[in-house]
Backbone as a ProteinNet text record, in pm:
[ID]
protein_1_A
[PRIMARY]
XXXXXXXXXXXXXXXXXXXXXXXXXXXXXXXXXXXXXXXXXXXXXXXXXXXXXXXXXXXXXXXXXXXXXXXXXXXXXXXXXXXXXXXXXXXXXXXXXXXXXXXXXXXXXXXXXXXXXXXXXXXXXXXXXXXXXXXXXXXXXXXXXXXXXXXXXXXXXXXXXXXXXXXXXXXXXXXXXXXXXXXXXXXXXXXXXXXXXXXXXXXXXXXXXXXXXXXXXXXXXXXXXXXXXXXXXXXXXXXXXXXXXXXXXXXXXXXXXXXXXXXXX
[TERTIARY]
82.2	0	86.2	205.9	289.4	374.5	374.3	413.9	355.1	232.3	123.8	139.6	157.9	195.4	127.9	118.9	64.3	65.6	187.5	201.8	138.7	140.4	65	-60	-113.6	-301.5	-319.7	-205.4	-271.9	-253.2	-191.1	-152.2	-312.9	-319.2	-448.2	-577.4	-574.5	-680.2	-692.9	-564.3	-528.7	-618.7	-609.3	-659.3	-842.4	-880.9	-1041.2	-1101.7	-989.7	-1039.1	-1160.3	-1151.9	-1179.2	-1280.7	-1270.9	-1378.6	-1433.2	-1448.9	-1571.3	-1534.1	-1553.6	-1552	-1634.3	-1727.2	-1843.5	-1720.7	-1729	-1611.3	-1524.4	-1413.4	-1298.9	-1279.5	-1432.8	-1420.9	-1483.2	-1536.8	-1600.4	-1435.5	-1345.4	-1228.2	-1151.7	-1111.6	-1022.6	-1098.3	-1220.9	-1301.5	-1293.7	-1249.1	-1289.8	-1115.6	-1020.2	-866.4	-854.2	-920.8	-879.8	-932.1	-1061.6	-1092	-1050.4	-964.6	-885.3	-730.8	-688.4	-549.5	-592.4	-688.4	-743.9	-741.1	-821.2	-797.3	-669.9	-593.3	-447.6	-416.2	-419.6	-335.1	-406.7	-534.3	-562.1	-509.9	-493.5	-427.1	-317.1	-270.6	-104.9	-9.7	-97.1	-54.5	37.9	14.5	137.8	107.5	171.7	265.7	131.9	81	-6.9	-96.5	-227.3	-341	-337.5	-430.2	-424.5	-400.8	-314.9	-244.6	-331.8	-480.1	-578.7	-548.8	-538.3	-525.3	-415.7	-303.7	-154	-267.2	-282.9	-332.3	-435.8	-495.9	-590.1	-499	-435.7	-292.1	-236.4	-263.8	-178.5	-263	-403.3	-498.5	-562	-634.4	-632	-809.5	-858	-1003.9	-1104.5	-1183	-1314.2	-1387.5	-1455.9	-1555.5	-1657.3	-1753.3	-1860.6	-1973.4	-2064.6	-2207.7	-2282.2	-2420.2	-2558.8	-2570.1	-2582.5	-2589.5	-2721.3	-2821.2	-2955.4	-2982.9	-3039.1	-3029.7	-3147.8	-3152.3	-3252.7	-3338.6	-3449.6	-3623.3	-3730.5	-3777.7	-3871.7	-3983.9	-4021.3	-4155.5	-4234.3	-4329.9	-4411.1	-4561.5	-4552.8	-4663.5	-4648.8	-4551.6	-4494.8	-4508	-4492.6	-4553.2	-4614.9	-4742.8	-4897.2	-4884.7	-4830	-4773.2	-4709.3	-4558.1	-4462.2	-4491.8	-4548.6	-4613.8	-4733.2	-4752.3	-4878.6	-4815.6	-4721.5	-4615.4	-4554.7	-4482.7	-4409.7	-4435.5	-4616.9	-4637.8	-4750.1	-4651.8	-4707.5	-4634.2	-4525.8	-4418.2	-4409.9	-4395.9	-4424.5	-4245.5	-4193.8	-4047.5	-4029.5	-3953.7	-3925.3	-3887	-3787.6	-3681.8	-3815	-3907.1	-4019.5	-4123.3	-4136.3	-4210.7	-4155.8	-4007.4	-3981.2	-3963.2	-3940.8	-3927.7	-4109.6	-4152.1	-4312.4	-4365	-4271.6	-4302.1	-4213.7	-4087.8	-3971.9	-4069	-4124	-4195.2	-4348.9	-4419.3	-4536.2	-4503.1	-4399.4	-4361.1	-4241	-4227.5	-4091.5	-3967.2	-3940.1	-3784.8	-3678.4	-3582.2	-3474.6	-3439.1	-3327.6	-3335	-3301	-3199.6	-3159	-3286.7	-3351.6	-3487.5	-3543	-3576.2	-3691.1	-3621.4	-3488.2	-3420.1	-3381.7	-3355.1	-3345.1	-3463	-3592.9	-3748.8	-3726	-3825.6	-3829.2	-3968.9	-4019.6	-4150.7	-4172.2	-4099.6	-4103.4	-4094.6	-4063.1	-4056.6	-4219.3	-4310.3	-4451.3	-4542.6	-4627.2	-4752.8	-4871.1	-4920.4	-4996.7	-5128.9	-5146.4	-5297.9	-5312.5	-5246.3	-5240.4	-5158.5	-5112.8	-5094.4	-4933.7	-4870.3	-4747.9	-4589.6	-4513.1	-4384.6	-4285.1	-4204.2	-4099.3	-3975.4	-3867.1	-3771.3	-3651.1	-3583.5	-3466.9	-3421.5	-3379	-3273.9	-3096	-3070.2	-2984.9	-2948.9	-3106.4	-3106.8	-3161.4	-3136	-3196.6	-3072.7	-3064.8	-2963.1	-2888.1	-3038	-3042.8	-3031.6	-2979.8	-2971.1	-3103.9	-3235.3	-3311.3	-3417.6	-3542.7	-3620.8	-3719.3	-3795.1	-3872.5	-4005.4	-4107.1	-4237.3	-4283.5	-4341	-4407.8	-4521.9	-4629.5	-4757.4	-4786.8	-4877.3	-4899.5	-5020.4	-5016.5	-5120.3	-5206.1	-5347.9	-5432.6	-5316	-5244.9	-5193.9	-5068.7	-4987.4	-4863.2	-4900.6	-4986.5	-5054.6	-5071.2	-5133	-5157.7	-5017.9	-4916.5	-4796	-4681.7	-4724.2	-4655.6	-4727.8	-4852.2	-4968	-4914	-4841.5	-4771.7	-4658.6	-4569.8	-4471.9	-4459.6	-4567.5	-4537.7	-4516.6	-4531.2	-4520	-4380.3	-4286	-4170.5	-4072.2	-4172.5	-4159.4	-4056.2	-3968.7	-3932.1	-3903.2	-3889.8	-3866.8	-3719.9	-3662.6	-3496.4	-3522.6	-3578.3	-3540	-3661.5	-3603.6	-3712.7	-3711.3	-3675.4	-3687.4	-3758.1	-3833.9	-3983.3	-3905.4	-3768.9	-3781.6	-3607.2	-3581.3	-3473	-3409.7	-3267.7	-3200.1	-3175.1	-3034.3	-3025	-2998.9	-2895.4	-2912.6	-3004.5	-3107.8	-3269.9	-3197.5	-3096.6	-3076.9	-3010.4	-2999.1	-2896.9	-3038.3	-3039.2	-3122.9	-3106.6	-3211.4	-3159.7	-3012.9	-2959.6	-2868.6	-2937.2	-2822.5	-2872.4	-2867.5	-2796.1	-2807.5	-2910.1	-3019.3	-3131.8	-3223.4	-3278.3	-3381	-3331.1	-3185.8	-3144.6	-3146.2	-3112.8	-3149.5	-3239.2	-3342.9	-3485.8	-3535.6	-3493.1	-3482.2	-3440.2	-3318.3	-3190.7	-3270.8	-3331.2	-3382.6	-3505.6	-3541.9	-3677.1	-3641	-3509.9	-3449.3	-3503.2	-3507	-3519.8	-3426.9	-3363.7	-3259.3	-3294.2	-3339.8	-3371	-3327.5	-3291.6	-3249.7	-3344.6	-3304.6	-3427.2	-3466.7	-3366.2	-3333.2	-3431.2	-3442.2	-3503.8	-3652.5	-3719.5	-3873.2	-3886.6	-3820.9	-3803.3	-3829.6	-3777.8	-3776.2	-3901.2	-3920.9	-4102.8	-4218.5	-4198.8	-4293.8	-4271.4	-4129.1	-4125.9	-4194	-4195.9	-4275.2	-4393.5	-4428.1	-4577.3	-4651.3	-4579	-4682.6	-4682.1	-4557.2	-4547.1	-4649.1	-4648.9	-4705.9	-4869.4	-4902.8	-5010.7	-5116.4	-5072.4	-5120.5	-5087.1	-5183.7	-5136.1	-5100.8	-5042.9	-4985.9	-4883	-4794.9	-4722.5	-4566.3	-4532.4	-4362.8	-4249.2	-4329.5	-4278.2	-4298.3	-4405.1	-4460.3	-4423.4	-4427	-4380.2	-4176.2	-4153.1	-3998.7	-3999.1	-4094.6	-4113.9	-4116.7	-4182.1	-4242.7	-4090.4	-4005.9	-3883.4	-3772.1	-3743.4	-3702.8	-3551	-3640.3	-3494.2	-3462.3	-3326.8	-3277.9	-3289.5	-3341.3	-3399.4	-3242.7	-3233.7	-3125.9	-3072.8	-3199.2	-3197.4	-3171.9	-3102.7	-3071.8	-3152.9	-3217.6	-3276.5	-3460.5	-3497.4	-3629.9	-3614.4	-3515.8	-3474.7	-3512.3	-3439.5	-3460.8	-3594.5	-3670.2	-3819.2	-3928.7	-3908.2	-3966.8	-3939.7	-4070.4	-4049.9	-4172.2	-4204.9	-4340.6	-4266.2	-4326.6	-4292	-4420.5	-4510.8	-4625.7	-4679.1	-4716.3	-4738.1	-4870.6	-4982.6	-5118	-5133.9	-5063.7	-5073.2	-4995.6	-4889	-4832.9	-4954.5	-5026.7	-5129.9	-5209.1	-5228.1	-5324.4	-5208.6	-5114.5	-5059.9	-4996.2	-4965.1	-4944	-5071.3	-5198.9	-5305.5	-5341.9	-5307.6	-5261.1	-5204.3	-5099.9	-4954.5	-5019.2	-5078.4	-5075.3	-5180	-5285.3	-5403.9	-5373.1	-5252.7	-5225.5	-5143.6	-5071.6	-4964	-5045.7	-5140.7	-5250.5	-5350.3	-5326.4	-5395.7	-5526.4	-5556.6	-5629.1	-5614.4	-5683.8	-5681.3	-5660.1	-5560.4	-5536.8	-5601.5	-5619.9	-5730.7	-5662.1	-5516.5	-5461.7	-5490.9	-5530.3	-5640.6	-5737.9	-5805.8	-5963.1	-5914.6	-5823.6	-5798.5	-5699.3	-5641.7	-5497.5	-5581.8	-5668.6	-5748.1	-5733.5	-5790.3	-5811.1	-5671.5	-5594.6	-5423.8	-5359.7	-5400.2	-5361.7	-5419.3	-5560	-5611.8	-5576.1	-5532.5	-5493.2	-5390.9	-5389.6	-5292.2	-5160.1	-5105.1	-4942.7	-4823.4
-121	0	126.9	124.4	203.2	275.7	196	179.9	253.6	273.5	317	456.6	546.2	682.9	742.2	876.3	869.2	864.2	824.8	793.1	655.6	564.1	476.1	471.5	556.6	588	621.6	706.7	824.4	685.1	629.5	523.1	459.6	395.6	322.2	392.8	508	568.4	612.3	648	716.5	688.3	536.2	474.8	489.7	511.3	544.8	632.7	751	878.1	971.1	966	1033.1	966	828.8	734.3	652.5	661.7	575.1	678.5	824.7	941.8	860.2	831.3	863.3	704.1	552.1	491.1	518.4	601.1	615.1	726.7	823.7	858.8	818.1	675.9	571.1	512.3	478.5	426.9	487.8	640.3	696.3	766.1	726.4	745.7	636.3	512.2	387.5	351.9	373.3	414.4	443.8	587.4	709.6	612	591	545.5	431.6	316.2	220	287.3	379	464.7	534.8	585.5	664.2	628	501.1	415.5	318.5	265.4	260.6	312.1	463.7	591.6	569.5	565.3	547.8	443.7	331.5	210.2	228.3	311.3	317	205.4	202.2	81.7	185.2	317.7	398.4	518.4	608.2	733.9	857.7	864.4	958	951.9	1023.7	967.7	1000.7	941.1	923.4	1029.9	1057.4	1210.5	1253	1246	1312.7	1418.8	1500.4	1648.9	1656.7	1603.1	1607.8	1462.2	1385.9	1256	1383.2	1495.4	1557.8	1693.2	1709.4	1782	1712	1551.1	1514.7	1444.2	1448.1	1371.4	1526	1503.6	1577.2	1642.6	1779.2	1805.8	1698.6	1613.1	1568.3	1636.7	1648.3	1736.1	1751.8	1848.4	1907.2	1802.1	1727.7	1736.7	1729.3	1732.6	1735.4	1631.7	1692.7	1594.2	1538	1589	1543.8	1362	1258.8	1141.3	1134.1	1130.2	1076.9	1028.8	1147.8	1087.1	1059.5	935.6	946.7	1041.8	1145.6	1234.3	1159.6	1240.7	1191.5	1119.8	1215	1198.7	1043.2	1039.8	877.7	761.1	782.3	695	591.3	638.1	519.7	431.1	439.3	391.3	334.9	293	267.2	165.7	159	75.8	-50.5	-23.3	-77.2	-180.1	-124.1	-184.8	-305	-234.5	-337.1	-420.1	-459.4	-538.8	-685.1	-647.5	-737.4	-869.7	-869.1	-968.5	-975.6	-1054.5	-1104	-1143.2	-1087.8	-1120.1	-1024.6	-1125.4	-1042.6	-889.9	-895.8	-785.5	-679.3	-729.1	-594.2	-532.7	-668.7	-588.7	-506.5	-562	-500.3	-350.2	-332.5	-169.5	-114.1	-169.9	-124.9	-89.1	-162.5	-116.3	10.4	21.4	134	250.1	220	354	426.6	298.7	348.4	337.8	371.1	432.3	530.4	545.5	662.2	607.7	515.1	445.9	454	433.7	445.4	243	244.4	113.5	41.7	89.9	-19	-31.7	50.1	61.7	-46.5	-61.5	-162.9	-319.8	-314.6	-423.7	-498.3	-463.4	-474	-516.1	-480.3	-481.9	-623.6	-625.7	-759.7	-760.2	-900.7	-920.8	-862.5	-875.9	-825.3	-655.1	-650.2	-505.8	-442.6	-557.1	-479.4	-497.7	-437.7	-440.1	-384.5	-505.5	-483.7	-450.6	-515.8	-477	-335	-285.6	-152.4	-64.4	-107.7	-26.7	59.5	1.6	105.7	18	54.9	-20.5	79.2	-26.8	71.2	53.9	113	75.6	148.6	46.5	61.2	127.7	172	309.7	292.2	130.8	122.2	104.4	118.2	118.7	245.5	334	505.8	588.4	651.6	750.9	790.1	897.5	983.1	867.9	803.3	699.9	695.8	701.7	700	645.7	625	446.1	553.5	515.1	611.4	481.6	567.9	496	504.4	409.9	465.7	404.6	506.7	453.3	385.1	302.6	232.3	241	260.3	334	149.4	153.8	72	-5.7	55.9	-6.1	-97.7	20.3	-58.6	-172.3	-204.2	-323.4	-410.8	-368	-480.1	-577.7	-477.4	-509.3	-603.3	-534.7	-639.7	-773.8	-802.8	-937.8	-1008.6	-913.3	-1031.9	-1044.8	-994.1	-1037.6	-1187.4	-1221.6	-1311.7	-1465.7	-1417.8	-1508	-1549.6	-1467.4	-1505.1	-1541.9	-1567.9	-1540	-1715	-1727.4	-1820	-1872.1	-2006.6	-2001.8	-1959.6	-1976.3	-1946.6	-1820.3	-1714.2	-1590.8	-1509.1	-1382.1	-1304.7	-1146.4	-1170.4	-1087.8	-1079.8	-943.3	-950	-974.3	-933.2	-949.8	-983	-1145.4	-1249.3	-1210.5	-1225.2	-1211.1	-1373.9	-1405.2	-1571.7	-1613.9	-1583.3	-1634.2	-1558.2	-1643.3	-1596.7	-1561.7	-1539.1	-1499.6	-1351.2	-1330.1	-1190.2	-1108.8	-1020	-873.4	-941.9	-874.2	-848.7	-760.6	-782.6	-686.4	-570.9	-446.6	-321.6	-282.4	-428.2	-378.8	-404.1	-505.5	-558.3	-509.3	-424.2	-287.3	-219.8	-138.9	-73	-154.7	-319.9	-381.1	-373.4	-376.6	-388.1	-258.5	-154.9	15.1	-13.2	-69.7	-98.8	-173.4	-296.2	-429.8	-349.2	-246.3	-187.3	-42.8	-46.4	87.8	222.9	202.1	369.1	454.1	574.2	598.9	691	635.2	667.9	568.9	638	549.5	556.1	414	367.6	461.8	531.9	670	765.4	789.2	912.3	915.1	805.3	778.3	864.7	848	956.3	1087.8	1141.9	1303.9	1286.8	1157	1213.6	1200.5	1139.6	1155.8	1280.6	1386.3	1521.6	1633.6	1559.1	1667.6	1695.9	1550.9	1501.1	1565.2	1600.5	1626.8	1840.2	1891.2	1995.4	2056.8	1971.8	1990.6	1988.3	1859.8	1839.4	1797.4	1841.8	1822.1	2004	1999.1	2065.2	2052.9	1959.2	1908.6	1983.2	2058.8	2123.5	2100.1	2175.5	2056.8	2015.1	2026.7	1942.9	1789.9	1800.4	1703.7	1610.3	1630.4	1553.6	1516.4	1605.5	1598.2	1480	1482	1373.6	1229.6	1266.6	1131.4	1075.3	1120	1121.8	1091.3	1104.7	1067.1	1216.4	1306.9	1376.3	1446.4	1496.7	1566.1	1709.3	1742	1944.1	1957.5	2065.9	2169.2	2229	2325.5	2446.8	2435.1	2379.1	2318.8	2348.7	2474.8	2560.9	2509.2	2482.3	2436.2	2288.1	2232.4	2094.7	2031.2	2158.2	2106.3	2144.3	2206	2259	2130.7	2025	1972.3	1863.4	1825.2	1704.1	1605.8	1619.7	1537.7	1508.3	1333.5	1294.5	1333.6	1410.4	1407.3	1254.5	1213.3	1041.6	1052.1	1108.8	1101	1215.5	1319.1	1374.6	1319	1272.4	1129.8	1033.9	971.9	893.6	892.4	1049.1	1082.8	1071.5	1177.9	1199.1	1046.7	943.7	822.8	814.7	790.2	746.5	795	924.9	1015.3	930.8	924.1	885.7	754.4	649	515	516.1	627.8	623.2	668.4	800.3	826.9	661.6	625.4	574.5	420	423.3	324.3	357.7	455.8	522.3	571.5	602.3	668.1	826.1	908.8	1042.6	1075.9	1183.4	1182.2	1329.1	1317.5	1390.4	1482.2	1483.9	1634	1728.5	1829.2	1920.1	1916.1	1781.2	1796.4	1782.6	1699.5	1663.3	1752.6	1830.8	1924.3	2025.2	2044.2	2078.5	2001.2	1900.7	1773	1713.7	1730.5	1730	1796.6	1952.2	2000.1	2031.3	1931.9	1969.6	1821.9	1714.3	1610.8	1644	1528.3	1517.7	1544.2	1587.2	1598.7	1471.3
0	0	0	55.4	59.8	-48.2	-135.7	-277.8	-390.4	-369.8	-471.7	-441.8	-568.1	-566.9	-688.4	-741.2	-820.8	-973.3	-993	-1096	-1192.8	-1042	-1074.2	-1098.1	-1018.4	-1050.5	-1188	-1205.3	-1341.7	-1455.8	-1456.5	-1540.7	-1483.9	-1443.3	-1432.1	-1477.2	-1449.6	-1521.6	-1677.7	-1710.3	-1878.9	-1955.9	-1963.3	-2139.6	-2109.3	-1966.1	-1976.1	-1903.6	-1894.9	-1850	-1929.5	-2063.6	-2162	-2211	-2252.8	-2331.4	-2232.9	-2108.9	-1981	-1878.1	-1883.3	-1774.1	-1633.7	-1653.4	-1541.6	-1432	-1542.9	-1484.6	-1406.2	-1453.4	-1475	-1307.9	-1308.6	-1168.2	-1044.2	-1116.9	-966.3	-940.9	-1013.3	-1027.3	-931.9	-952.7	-890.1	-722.8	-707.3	-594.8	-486.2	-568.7	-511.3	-456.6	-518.6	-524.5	-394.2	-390.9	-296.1	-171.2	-150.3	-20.6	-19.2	-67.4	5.8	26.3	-33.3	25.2	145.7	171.5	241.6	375.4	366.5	486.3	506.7	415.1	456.4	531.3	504	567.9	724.4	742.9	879.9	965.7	862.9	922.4	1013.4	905.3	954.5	861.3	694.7	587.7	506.6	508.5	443.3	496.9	434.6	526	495.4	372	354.1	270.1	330.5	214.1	77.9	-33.8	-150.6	-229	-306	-364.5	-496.2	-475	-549.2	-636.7	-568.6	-607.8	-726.7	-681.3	-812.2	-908.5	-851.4	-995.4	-1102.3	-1063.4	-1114.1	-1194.6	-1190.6	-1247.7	-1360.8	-1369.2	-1473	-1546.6	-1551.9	-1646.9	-1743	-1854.2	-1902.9	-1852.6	-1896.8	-1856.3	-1889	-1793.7	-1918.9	-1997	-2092.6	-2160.5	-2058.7	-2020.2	-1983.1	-2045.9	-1944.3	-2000.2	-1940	-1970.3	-1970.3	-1829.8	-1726.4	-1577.5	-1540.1	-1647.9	-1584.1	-1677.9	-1609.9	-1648.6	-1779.2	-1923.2	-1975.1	-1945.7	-2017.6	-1937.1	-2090.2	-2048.1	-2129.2	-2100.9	-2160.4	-2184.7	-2094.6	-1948.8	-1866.1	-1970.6	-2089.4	-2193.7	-2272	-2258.8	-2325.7	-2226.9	-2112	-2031.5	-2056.4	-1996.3	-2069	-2125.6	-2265.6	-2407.3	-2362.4	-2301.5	-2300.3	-2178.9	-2067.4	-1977.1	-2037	-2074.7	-2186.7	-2273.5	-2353.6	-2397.1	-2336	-2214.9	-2126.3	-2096.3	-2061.6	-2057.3	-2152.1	-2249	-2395.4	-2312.4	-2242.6	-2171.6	-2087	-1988.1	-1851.5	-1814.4	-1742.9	-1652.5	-1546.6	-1480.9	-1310.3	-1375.1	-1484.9	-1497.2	-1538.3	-1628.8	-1646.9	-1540.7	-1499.8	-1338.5	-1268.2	-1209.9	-1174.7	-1211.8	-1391.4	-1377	-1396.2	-1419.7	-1377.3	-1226.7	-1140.7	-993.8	-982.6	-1047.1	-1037.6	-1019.2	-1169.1	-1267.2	-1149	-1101.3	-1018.2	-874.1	-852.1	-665.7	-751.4	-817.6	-847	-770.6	-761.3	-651.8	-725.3	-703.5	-784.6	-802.8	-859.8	-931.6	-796.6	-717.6	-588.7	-509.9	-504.4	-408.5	-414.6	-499.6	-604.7	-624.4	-635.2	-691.8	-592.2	-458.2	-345.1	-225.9	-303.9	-176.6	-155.8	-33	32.5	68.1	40.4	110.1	241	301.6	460.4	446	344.8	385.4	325.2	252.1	229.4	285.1	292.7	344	266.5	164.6	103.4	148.6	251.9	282.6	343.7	394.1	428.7	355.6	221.8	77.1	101.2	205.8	247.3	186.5	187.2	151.4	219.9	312.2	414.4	359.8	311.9	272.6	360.9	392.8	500.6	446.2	558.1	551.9	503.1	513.5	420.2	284.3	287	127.9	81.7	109.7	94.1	71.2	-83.9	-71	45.7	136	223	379.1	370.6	508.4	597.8	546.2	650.5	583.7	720.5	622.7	555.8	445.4	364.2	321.7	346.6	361.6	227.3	130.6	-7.9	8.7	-22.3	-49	-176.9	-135.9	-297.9	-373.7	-493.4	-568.5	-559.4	-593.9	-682.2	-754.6	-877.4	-924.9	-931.7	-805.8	-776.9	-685.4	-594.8	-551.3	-658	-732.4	-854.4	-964.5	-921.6	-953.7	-853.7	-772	-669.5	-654.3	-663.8	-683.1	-764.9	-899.6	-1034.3	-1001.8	-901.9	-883.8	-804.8	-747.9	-667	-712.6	-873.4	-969.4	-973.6	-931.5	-926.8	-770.4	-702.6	-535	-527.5	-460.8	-412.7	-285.8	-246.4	-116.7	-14.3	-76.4	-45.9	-62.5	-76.1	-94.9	-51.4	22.3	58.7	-21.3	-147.1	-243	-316.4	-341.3	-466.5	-630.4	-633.5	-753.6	-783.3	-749.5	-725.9	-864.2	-875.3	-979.1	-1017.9	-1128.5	-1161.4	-1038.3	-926.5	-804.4	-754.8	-728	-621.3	-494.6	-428.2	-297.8	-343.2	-438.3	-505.8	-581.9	-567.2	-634.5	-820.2	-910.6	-1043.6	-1022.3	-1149.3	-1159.5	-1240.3	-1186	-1255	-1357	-1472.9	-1612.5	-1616.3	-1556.9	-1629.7	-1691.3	-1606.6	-1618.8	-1686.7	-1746.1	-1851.8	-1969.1	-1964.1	-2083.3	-2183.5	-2012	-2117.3	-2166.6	-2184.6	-2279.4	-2388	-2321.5	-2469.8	-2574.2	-2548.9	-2595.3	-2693.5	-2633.1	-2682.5	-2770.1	-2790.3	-2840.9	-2770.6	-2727.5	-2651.8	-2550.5	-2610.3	-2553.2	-2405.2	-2337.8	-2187.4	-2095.6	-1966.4	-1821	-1759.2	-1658.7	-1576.3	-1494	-1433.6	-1322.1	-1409.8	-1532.1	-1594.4	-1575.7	-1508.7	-1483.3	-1358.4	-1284.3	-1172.3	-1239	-1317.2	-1388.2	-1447.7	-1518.2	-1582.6	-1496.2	-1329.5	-1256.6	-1229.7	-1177.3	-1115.4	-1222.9	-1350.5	-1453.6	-1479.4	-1490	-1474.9	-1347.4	-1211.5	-1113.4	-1155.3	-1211.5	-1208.2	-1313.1	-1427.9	-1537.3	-1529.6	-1481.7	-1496	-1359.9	-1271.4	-1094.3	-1023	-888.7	-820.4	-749.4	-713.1	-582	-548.4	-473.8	-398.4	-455.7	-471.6	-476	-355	-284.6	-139.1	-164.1	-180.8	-197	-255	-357.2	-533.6	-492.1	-414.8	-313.3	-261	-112.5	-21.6	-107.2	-215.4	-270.6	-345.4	-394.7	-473.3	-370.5	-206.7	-102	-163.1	-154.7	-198.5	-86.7	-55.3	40.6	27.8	180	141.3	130.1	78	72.9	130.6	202.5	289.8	398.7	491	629.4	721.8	706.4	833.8	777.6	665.9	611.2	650.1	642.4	655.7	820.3	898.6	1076.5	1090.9	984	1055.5	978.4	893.2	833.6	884.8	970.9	1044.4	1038.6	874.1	804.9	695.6	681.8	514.8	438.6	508.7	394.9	346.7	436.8	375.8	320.7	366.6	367.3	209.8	188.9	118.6	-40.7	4.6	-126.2	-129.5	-81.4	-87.2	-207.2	-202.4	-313.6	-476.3	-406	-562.5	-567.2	-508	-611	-685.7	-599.6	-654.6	-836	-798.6	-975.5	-1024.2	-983.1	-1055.6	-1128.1	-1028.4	-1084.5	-1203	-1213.5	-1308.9	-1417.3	-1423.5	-1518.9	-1618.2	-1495.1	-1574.3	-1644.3	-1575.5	-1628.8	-1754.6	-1790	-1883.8	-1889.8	-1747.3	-1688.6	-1649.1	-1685.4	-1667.5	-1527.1	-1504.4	-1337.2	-1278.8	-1152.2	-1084.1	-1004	-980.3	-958.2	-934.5	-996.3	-1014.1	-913	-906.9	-817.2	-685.5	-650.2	-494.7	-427.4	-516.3	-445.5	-341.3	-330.9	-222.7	-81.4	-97.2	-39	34.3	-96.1	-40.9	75.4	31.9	128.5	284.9	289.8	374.7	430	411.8	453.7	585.8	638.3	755.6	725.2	748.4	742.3	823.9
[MASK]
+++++++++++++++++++++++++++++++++++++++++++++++++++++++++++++++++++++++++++++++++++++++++++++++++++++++++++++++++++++++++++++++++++++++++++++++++++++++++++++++++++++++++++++++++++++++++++++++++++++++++++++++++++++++++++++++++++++++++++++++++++++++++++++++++++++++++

């Protein structure tokens, strides 16, 4: 460990700094924190020499940081679609798409962690960006999705949606496969952006709200210590939107954002 300097990094990174960027800086991230902790060890003399390895690689190009979204309007269509075919890997991104979760969320649930009859899904807090457990309500429809999952339920495993080893998650190409498989140049992550559009666009629901429901982290530190509601009762409704639209059902936004806001907090 002592040995590794940076000449050696920059060499390890060169040939896919430029042509696998997003790679190339999970690489030199993943580097740093096993030098990092060396150095705490007491496995070499000083932590990982970042700063000079970033001196001798060349700029990446600049881009576009927001993840490809399919159009909230494309939706419907594209769900409808999905399910001309029946596999864990499509359910599963059909449950992604109607709770808005991100791919580990979803790829990761556990029977134990639902509760269908009372329509809620708790997801540990080690499995949360933001380290803390986050409650999702479940639309009509995402109930109805989790019911077909159980088609794939096994006994060795307490996962809704088992990868080739049933004790292991899908993997996270899977769900990008099935885009790929279907040509469409959108990420699984980008369903997230067409629910945050869809509620801005075409709901009144609050954008706290449409926040809470997305498990995103406030910003504002001082709004942050004063916000001590997930808004669960008020997500209730806007999944209930969410799942009708995405069912191809007209969503009611509009009529209940009243109702929303007069809900429990």
């Amino acid at each position: 460990m002592n040995e590794i300097e940076g000449p050696a990094i920059r060499d390890v990174l060169t040939p896919i700094w430029l042509s696998k960027p997003e790679t190339a800086r999970r690489v030199r991230q993943r580097i740093a924190t096993v030098l990092d902790w060396a150095c705490a060890k007491g496995l070499r003399a000083t932590e990982a020499p970042m700063r000079s390895i970033a001196k001798g690689l060349p700029r990446q190009p600049k881009k576009d940081q927001h993840f490809a979204a399919m159009s909230y309007a494309d939706v419907p269509t594209f769900v409808e679609k999905l399910r001309e075919r029946e596999s864990v890997g499509r359910v599963a991104l059909e449950a992604l798409i109607l709770t808005a979760g991100r791919s580990g969320e979803i790829r990761g649930a556990c029977w134990s962690e639902l509760d269908l009859q009372n329509r809620i899904w708790s997801v540990p807090a080690e499995r949360m960006k933001m380290g803390r457990t986050h409650l999702v309500p479940l639309s009509d429809a995402a109930v109805a999705v989790f019911e077909r999952a159980k088609a794939f339920k096994v006994g060795a495993s307490d996962l809704v949606f088992p990868g080739q080893n049933v004790k292991r998650p899908l993997s996270d190409m899977t769900l990008l496969k099935i885009l790929r498989d279907m040509e469409l140049g959108v990420t699984v992550h980008g369903f997230r952006s067409a629910f945050r559009d869809w509620v801005a666009e075409q709901t009144d629901y609050p954008g706290e709200v449409a926040e809470a429901a997305l498990a995103h982290a406030v910003s504002n530190k001082v709004e942050a210590a004063y916000r001590r509601t997930d808004r669960l009762d008020k997500r209730r409704l806007l999944m209930r939107d969410w799942g009708a639209f995405v069912c191809g059902r007209e969503a009611t936004g509009k009529d209940v954002a009243g109702e929303a806001d007069n809900g429990a907090s």
